[in-house]
N, C-alpha and C positions, 0 to 999 in steps of 0.2 A: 359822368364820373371824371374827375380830373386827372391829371398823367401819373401825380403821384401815387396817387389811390391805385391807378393800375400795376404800377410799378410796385406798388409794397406787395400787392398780392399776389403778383408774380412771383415776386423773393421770395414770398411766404411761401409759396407752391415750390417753389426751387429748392427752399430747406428742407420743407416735410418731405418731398422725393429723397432727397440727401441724408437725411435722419432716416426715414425709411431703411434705404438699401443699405447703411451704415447697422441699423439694427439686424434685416435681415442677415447681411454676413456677420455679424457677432453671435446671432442664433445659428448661426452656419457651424462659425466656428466652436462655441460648446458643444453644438452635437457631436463634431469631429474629435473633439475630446477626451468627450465623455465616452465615445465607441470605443477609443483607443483606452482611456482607463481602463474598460468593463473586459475589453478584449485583455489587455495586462492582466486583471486582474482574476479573468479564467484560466489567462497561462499561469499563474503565480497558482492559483487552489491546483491547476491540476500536476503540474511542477510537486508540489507539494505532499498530495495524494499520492503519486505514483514515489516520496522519496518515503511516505509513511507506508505504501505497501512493500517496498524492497525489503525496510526494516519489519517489517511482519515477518513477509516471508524467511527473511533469516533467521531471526527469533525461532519461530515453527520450523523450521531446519535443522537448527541448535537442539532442539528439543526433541527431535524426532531421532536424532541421535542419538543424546545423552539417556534416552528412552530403549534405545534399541541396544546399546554398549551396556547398560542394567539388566535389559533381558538374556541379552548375551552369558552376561556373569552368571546370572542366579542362572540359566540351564546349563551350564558349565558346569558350576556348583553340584546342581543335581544330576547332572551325569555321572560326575567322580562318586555322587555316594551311591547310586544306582551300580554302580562298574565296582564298586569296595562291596555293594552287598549281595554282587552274582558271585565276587569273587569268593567272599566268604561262604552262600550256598554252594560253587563249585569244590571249596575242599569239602565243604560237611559231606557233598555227595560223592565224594570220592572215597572217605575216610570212609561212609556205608560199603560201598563197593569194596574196599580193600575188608572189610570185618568182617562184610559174606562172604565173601571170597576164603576167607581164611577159615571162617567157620564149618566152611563146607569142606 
């Protein structure tokens, strides 16, 4: 085999080594990429998640409120007319008592 013939096939081996390990680290490097997008991009869903459950929980706060401040009212409501109509059986039941009273 002559010098050159060895010679090229050296180079040739010298490149493919060089193109190799030039590819390896470019497979290197997307994978390093692609973890850090994926890693981004579970901080960014869970970032996200967690600003969609605050506003829940508000919301359902809001609500549990405006829920309770209506309960509030309407037993309010019904107390005064509960309390207007002991008051009004308390005269009727007086007005009895003063009529036997008198009767007698």
């Amino acid at each position: 085999m002559s010098f050159e013939a060895i010679t090229s096939i050296a180079q040739a081996e010298t490149e493919a080594k060089n193109a190799l390990a030039q590819a390896e680290l470019r497979a290197k490097q997307l994978i390093a990429e692609a973890e850090s997008e994926g890693r981004a991009a579970v901080e960014a869903a869970n970032a996200k998640a967690d600003s969609e459950l605050n506003e829940l929980r508000r919301q359902a706060e809001e609500k549990v409120k405006r829920d309770a401040d209506a309960a509030a009212k309407e037993l309010e409501a019904e107390k005064k007319e509960l309390s207007a109509r002991a008051d009004q059986r308390l005269e009727k039941a007086a007005s009895l008592v003063v009529e036997r009273i008198v009767k007698n």
